[in-house]
C-alpha positions as semicolon CSV with decimal commas, in nm:
position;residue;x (nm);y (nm);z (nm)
1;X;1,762;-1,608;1,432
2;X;1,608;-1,773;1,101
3;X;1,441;-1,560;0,896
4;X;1,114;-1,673;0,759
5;X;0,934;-1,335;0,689
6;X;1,021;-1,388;0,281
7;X;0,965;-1,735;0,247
8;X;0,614;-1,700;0,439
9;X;0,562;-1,384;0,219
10;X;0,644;-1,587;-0,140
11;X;0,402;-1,870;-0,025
12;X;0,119;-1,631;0,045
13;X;0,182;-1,379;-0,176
14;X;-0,058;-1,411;-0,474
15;X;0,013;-1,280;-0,843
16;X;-0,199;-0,949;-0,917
17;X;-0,230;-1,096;-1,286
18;X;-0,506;-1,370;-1,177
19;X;-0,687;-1,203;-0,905
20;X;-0,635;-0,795;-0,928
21;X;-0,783;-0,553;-1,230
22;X;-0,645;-0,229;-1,104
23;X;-0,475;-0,028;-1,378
24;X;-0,524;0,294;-1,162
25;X;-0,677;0,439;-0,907
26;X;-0,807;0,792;-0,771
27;X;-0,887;0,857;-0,393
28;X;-0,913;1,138;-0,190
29;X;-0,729;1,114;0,123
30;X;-0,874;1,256;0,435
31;X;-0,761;1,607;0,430
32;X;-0,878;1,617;0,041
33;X;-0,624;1,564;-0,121
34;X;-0,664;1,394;-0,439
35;X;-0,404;1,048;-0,502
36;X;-0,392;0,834;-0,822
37;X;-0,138;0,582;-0,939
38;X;-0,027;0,760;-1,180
39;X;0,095;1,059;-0,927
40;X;0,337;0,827;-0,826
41;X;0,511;0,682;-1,124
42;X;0,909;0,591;-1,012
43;X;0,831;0,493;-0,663
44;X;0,670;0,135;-0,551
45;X;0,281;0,226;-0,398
46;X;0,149;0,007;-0,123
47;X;-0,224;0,063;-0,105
48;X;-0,301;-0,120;0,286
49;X;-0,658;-0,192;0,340
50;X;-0,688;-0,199;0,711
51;X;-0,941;-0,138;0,999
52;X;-0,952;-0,006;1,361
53;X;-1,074;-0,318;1,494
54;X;-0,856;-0,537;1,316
55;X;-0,571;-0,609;1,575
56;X;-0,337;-0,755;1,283
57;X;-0,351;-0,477;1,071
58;X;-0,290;-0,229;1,399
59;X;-0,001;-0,468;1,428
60;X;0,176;-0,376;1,071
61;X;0,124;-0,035;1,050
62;X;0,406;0,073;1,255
63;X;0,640;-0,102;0,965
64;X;0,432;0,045;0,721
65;X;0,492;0,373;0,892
66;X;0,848;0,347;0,923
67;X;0,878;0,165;0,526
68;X;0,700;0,529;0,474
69;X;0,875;0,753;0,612
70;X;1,251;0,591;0,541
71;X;1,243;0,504;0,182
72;X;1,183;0,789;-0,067
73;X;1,134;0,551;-0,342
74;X;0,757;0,351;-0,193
75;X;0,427;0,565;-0,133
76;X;0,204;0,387;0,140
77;X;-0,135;0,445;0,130
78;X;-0,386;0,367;0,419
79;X;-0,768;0,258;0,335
80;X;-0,965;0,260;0,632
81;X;-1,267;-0,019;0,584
82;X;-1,549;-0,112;0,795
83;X;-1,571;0,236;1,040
84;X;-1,867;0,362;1,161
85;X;-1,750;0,710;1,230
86;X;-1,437;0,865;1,087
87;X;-1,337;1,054;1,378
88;X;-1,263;0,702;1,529
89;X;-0,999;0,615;1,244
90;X;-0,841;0,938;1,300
91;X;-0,791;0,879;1,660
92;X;-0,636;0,568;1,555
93;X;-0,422;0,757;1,272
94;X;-0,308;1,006;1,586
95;X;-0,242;0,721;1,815
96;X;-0,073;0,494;1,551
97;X;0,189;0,817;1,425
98;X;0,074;0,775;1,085
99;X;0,205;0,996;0,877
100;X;0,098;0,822;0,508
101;X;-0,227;0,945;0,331
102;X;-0,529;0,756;0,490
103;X;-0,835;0,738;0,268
104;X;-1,206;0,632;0,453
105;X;-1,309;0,364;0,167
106;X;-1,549;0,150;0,090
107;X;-1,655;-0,149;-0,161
108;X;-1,652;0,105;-0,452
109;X;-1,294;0,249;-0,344
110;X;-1,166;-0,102;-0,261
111;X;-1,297;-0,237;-0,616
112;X;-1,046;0,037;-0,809
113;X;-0,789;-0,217;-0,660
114;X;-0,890;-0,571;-0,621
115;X;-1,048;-0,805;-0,402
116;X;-1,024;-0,715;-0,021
117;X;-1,187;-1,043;0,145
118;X;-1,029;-0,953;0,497
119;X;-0,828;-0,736;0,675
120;X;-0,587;-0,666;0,658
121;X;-0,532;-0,693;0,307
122;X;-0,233;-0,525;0,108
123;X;-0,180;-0,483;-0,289
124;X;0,202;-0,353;-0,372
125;X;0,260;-0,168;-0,747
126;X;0,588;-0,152;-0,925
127;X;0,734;0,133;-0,999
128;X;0,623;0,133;-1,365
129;X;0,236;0,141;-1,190
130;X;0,165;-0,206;-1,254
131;X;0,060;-0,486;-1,003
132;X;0,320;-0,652;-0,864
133;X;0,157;-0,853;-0,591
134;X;-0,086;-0,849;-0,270
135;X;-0,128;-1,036;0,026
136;X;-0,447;-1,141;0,267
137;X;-0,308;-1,131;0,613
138;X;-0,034;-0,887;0,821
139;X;0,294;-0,804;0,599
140;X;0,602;-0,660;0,778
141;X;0,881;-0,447;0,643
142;X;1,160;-0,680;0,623
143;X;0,957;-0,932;0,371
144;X;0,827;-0,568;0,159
145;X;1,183;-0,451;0,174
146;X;1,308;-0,815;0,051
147;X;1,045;-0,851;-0,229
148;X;1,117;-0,514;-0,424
149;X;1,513;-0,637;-0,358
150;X;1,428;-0,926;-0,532
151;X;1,209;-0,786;-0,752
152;X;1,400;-0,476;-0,918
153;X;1,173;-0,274;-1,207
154;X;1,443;-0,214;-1,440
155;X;1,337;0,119;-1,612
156;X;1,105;0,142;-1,968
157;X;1,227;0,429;-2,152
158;X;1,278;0,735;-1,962
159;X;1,220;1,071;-2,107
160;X;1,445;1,331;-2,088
161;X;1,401;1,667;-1,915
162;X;1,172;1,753;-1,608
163;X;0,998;1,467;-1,427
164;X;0,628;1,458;-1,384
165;X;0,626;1,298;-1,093
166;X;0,492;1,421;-0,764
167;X;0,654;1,418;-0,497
168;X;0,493;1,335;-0,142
């Protein structure tokens, strides 16, 4: 079986430095909780702008799920667009087994990130919190997994003691 997740992800895979702004972000998921990039410094964030409706990004979540829940080292986030009524997304967040933070966004959430012309839409941060790339269009696990292989963050300085970072 030939593998052409990567190479389709490399050709459609745009550089954050051209078309993203985000140096941060704070959300509050849907059970309050507050997330911001900087929570998360150490571990790759994947911030997935998806939408009930949208039969592609219904499609990727389980990966996203599963990248989620078997690599301590990437934070997914879920932004729900384009719902009328939130109680529908969570039905679709019960049906789906999601177990990552969903937010319920909007234009003014989705413009702490970057452009989101369609769904789905996904923007990926290094470990060091800076864009690494996003992609217009359904991403799987094995071309995610490949691109931070390919892509390591070797470390700044670290400091010594305690870590700051939260955990999930």
């Amino acid at each position: 079986m030939m593998r052409y997740g990567f190479p389709i992800l490399l050709c459609l895979l745009l550089s954050l430095s051209s078309g993203a702004h985000a140096i941060g972000f704070t959300f509050t998921d849907h059970t309050g909780k507050k997330l911001t990039l900087s929570d998360y410094k150490g571990k790759w964030v994947l911030i997935n702008f998806w939408a009930t409706w949208c039969p592609p990004c219904l499609k990727e979540i389980p990966d996203l799920v599963s990248l989620y829940e078997s690599r301590k080292d990437v934070m997914v986030i879920g932004v729900a667009m384009d719902y009328r009524d939130p109680k529908t997304v969570l039905k679709y967040v019960n049906k789906l087994s999601i177990t990552y933070p969903i937010v319920f966004g909007d234009r003014k959430i989705a413009a702490q990130i970057g452009p989101v012309s369609m769904l789905p839409t996904t923007y990926l941060f290094d470990p060091a919190g800076k864009p690494a790339v996003y992609k217009v269009g359904i991403i799987s696990r094995e071309s995610l997994e490949e691109f931070m292989r390919e892509n390591p963050v070797k470390p700044e300085n670290k400091p010594s003691g305690k870590s700051q970072r939260k955990d999930r």
